[in-house]
Residue, then its C-alpha position, 0 to 999 in steps of 0.5 A: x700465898x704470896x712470897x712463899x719462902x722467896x730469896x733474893x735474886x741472883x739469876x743463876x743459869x745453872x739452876x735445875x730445871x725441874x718437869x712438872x705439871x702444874x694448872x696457871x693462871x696469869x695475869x698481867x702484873x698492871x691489869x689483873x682483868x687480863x689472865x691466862x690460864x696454862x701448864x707449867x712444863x717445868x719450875x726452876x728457882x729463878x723462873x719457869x716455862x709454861x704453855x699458854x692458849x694466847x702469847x704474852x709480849x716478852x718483857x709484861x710483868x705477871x702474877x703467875x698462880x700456880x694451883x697444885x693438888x698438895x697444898x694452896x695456891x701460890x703466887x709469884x710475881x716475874x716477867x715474861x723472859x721469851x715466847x715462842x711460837x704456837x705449836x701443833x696443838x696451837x699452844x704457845x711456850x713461854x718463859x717467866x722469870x721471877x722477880x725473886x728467886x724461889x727457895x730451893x727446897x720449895x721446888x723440889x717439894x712442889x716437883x716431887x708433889x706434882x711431877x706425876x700428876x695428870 
């Protein structure tokens, strides 16, 4: 559900980073033909951080689908903050910020629903 309880920006380093783990797909915001699909570690109001199979350049709008086990599917939009090189496992990490800032309450929700989730 696209815009789910969304805020007006304001980019505040100081929020909680939340852990979790949550299945993604995303998609580059230009050509949804190209997606990845990867786990988000943890969730924050202003953005998240992931773990891709393939990188992403720093600065690519996307459409970030998050498929949770308690409730739809949601969809954001943001852009790729950082990426950083593969590790062991051959997985990339990378950073995305939303476009507007998420409701604080919906984190909580969506980390106390899927912190424990395998």
């Amino acid at each position: 559900m696209m815009g789910d309880r969304l805020v007006p920006s304001r980019r505040r380093k100081g929020d909680p980073r939340l852990p979790v783990r949550v299945p993604v797909i995303i998609e580059a915001d230009a050509s949804q033909e190209l997606s990845h699909a990867g786990r988000i570690t943890d969730l924050s109001r202003g953005g998240l951080s992931l773990r891709l199979g393939e990188p992403l350049p720093s600065g690519t709008p996307v459409r970030v689908t998050l498929h949770l086990q308690r409730r739809a599917a949601l969809t954001w939009l943001g852009r790729v903050a950082w990426i950083d090189r593969p590790d062991q496992s051959g997985e990339w990490a990378a950073g995305v910020s939303f476009t507007a800032e998420l409701d604080g309450e919906l984190v909580a929700d969506i980390a106390v629903e899927e912190f424990a989730l395998p």
